[in-house]
DOSE-103136 format. One record per residue: residue in three letters; x, y, z of N, C-alpha, C in turn. Coordinates in steps of 0.05 Angstrom, whole numbers, padded with zeros to 5 digits, always signed. Atoms other than C-alpha are relative to their C-alpha. Last residue first. Example, Ala and Ser with C-alpha at 12.3 -4.5 7.8 and 13.67 -1.06 7.14 Angstrom:
! DOSE-103136
SER-00016-00024-00001+00273-00021+00143-00015+00022+00014/ALA+00018-00024+00000+00246-00090+00156+00018+00024+00000/
! end
This chain:
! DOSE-103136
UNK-00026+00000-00019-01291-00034+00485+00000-00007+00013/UNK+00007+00009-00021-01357-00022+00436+00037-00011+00004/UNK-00021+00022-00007-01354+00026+00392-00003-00014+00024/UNK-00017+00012-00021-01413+00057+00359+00020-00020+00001/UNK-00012+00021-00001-01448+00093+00298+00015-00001+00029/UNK-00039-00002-00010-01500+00133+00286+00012-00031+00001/UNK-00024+00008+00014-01572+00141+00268+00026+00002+00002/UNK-00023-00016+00002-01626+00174+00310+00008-00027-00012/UNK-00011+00021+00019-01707+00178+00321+00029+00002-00010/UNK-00025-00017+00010-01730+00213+00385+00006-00023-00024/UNK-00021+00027-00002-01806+00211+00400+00023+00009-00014/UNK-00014-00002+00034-01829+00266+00440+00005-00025-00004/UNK+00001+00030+00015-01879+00266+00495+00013+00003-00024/UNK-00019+00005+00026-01880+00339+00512-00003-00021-00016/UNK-00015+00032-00003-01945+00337+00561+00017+00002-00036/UNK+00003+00009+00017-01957+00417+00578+00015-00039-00004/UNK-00027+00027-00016-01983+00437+00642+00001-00007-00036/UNK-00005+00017+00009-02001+00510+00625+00007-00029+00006/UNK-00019+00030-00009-02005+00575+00658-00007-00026-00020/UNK+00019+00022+00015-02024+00648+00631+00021-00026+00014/UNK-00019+00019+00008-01996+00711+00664-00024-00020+00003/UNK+00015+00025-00005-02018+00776+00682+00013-00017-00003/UNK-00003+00010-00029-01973+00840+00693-00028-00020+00007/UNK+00032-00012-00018-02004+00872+00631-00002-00008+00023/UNK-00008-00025-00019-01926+00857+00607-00022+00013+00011/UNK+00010-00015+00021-01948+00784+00601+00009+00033+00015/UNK+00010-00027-00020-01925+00731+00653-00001+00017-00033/UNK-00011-00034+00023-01920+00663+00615-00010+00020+00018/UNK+00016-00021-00017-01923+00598+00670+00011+00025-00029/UNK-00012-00013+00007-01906+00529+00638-00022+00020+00010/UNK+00019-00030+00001-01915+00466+00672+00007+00023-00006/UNK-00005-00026-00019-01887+00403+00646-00014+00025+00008/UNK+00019-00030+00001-01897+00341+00625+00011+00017+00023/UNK-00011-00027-00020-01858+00282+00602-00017+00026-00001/UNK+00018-00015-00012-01862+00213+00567+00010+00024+00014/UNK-00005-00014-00031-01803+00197+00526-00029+00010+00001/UNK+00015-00009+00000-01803+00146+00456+00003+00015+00044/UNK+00014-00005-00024-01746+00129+00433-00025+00017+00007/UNK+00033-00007+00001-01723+00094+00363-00009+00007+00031/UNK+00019-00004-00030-01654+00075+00354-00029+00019-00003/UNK+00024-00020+00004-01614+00060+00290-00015-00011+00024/UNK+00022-00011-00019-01540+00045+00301-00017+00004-00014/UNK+00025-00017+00000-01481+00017+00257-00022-00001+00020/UNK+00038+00006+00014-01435-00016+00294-00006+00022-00013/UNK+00011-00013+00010-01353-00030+00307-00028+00000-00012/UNK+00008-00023-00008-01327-00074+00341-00007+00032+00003/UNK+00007+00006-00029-01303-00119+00295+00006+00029+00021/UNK-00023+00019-00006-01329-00096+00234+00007-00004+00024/UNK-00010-00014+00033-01395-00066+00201+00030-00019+00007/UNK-00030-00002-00007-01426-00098+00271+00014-00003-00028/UNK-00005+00015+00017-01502-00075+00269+00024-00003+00003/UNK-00037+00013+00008-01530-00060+00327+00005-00003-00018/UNK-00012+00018+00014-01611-00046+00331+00023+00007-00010/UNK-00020-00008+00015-01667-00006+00369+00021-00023-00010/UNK-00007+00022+00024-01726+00005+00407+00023+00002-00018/UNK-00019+00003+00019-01733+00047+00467-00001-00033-00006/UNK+00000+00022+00018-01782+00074+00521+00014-00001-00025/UNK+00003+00006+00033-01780+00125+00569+00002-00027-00005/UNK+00001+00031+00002-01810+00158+00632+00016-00010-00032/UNK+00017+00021+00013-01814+00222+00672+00021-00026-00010/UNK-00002+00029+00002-01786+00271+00721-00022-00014-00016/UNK+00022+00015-00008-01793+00348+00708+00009-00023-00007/UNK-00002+00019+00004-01769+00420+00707-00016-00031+00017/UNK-00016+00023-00031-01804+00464+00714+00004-00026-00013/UNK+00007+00028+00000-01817+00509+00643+00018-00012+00028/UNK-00017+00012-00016-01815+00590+00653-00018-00022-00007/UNK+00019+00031+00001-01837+00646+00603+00017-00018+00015/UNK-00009+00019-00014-01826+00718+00616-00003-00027+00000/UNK-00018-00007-00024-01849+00784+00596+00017-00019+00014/UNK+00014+00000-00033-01886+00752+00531+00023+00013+00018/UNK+00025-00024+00008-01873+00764+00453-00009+00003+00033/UNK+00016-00012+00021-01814+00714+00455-00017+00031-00001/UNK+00030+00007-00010-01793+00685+00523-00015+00021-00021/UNK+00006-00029+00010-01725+00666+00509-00032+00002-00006/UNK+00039-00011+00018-01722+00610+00554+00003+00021-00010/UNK+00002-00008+00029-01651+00577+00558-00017+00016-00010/UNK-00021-00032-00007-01661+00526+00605-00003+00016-00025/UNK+00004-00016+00014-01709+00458+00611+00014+00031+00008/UNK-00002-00034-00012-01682+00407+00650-00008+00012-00019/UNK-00005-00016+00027-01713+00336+00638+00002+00032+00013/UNK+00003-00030-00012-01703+00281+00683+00012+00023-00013/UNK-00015-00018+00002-01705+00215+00654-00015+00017+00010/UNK+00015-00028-00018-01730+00145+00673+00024+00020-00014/UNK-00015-00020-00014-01724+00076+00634-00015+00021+00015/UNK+00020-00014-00008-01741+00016+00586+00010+00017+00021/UNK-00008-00016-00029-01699-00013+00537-00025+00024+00007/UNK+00028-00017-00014-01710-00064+00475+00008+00018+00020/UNK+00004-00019-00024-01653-00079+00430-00027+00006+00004/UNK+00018-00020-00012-01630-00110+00365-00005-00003+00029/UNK+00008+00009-00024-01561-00149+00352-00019+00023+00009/UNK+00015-00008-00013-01544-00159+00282-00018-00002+00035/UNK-00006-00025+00002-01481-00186+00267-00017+00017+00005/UNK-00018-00013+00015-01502-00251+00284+00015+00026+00006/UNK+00004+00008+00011-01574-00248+00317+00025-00002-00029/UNK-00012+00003+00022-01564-00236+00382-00008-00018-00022/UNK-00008+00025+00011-01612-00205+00426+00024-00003-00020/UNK-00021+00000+00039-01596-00138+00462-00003-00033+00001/UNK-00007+00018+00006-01639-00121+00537+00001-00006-00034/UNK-00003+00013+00031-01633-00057+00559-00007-00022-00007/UNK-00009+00029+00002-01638-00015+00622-00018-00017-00032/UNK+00015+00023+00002-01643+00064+00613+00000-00042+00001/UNK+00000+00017-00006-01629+00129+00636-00015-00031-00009/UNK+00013+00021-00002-01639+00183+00605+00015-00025+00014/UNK-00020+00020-00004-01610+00258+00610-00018-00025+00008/UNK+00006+00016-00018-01661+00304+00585+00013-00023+00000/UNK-00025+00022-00011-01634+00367+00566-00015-00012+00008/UNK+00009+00026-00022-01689+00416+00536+00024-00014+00006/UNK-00018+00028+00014-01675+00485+00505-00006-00013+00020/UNK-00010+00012-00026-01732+00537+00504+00021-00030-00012/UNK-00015+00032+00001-01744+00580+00450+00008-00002+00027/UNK-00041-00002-00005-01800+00643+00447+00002-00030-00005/UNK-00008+00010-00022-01875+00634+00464+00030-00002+00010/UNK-00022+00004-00008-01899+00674+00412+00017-00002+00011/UNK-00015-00010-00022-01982+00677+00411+00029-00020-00004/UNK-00037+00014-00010-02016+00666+00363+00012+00006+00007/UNK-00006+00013+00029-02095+00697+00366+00023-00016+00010/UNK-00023-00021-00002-02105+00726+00441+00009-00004-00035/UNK+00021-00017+00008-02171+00683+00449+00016+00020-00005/UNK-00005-00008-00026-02112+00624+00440-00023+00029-00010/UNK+00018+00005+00006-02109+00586+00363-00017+00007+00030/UNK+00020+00003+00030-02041+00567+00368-00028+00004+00014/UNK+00027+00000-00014-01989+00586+00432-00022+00002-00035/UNK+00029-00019-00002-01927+00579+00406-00017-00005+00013/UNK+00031-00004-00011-01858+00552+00432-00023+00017-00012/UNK+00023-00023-00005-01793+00545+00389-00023-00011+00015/UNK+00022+00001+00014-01744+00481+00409-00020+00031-00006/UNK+00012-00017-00006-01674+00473+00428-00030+00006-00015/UNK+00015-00014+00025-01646+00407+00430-00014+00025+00013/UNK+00011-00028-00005-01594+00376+00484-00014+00019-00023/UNK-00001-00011+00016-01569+00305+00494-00014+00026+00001/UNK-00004-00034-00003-01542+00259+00535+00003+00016-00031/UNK+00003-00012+00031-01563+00183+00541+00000+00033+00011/UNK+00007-00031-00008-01546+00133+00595-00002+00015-00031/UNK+00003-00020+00024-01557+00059+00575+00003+00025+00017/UNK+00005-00027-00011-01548+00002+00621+00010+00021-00013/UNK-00023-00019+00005-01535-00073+00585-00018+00034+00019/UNK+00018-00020-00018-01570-00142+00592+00021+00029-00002/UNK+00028-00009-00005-01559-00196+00538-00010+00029+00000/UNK+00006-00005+00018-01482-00205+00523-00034+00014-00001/UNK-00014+00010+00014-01455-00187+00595-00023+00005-00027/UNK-00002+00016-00009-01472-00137+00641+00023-00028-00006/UNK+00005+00029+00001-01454-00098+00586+00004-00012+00024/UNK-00012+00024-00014-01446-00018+00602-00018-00020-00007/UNK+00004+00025-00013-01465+00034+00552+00019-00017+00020/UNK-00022+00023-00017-01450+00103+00541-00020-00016+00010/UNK+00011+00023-00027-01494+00145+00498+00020-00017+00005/UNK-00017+00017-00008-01482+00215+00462-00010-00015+00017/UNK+00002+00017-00028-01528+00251+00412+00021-00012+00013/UNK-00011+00026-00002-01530+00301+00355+00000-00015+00035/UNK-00019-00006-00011-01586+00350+00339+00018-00034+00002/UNK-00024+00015+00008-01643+00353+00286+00023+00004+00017/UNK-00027+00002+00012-01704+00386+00315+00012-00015+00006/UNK-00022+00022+00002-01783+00386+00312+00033+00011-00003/UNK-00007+00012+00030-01823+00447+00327+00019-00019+00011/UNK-00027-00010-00004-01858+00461+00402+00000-00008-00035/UNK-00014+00017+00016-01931+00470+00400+00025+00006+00003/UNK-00026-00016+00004-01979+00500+00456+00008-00027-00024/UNK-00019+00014-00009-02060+00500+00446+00030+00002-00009/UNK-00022+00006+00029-02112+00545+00448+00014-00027+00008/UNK+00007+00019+00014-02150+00575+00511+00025-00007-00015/UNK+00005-00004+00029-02136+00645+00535+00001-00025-00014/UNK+00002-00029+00004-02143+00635+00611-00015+00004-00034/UNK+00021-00013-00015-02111+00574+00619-00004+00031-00013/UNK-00001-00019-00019-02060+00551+00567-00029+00009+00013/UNK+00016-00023+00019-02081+00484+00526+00011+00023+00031/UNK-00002-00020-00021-02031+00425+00529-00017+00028-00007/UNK+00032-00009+00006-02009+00375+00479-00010+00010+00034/UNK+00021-00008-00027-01946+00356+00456-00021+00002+00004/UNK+00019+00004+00014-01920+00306+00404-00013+00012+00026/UNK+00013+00002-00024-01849+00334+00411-00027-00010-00019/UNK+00026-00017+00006-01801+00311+00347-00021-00005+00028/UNK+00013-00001-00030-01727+00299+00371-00027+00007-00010/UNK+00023-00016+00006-01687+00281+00303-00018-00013+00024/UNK+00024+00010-00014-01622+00247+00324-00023+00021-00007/UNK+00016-00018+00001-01555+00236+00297-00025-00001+00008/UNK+00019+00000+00016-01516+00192+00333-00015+00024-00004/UNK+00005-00022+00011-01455+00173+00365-00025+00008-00017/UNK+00011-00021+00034-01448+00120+00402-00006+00020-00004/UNK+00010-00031-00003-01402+00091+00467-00008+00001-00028/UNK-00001-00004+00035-01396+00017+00478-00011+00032+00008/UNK+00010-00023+00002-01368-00015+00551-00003+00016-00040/UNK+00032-00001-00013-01374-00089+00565+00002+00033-00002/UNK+00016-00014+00015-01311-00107+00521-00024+00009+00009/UNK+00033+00003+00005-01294-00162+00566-00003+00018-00015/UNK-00011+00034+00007-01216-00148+00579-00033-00005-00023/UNK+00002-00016+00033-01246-00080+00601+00012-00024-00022/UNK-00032+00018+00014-01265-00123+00660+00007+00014-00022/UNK+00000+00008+00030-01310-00057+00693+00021-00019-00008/UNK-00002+00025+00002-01316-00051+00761-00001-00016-00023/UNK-00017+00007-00018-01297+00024+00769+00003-00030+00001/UNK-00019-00010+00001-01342+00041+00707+00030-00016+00009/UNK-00001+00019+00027-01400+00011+00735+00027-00005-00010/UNK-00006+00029-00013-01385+00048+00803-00002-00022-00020/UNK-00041+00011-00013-01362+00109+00760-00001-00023+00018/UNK-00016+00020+00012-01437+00106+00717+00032-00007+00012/UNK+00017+00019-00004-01485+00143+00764+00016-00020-00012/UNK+00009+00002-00020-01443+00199+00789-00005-00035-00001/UNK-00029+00011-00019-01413+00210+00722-00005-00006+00022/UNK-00012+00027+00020-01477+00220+00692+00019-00012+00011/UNK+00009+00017-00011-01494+00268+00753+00006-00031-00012/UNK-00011+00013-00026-01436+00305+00742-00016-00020+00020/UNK-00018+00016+00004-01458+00312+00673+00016-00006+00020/UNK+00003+00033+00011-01522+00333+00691+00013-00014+00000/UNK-00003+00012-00030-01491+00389+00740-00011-00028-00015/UNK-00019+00006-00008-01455+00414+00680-00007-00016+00027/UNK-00006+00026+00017-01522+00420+00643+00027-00011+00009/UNK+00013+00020-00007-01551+00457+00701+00012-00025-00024/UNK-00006+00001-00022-01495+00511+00705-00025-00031+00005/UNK-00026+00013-00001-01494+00521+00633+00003-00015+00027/
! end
């Protein structure tokens, strides 16, 4: 709780000088809603006992605030929070039960929106910093993920159902790795760098104001 409250005081950090100089006259701010299916495409083998880790895919909802430059260029934040199981597959230990960890990774990203009508798709490229909290550490004494700075990429597309109002579908793709340490109650412990790389795929709708 204590790190997802400091996100959102970073969110707010980064967007109140935007914010503060906003013509609201202009319409340059749009907030969406969206559902979002997070699938990791990790890959990572624990020391020691070999194998490799998997998270599962999930369905959670999303929030993004935009700012418009103007029509073009726009700055994206994105907040959202999935919890994922951990195994260990195919390890000289057999499968190993890594527990759930929940991820937050607050994004950042700059935009550029053509128009085409009512449709107005999207490219955006960025940085996030991903907390991981939450660890229930399964079958092990302890499992810990550091957090960690990486990279993203986004595709996506507006639609304006009426005025000011859109349909959404977005497409992101996040680099990111982390290192994960498991202690075992034989007072050993196995390490890991694992590379998450999810892509996020979501549907919603937005207002723009």
């Amino acid at each position: 709780m204590k790190k997802m409250m400091k996100t959102l005081m970073l969110g707010s950090l980064i967007l109140s000088p935007i914010l503060a100089n906003a013509d609201m006259g202009t319409k340059n701010m749009m907030v969406r809603m969206r559902a979002i299916n997070v699938m990791p495409q990790e890959k990572g083998t624990p020391s020691v006992v070999g194998g490799e880790v998997k998270l599962n895919n999930e369905s959670v909802p999303e929030l993004d605030i935009s700012y418009f430059f103007n029509e073009n260029f726009a700055l994206e934040l994105i907040l959202a929070t999935a919890t994922h199981e951990a195994m260990a597959y195919k390890t000289s230990l057999n499968n190993l039960d890594l527990g759930d960890v929940s991820i937050l990774p607050p994004t950042l990203l700059a935009q550029y929106h053509h128009q085409f009508g009512k449709l107005k798709p999207y490219v955006g490229a960025g940085i996030n910093y991903t907390i991981f909290y939450g660890e229930d550490s399964g079958v092990a004494k302890k499992v810990t993920y550091e957090d960690a700075f990486g990279y993203a990429f986004q595709v996506g597309a507006d639609y304006e159902i009426q005025d000011n109002v859109f349909l959404n579908f977005d497409v992101k793709k996040l680099f990111l790795s982390t290192d994960v340490n498991v202690e075992t109650y034989s007072n050993g412990s196995v390490s890991a760098k694992v590379d998450v790389d999810p892509y996020i795929v979501g549907l919603g709708v937005g207002l723009r104001f």
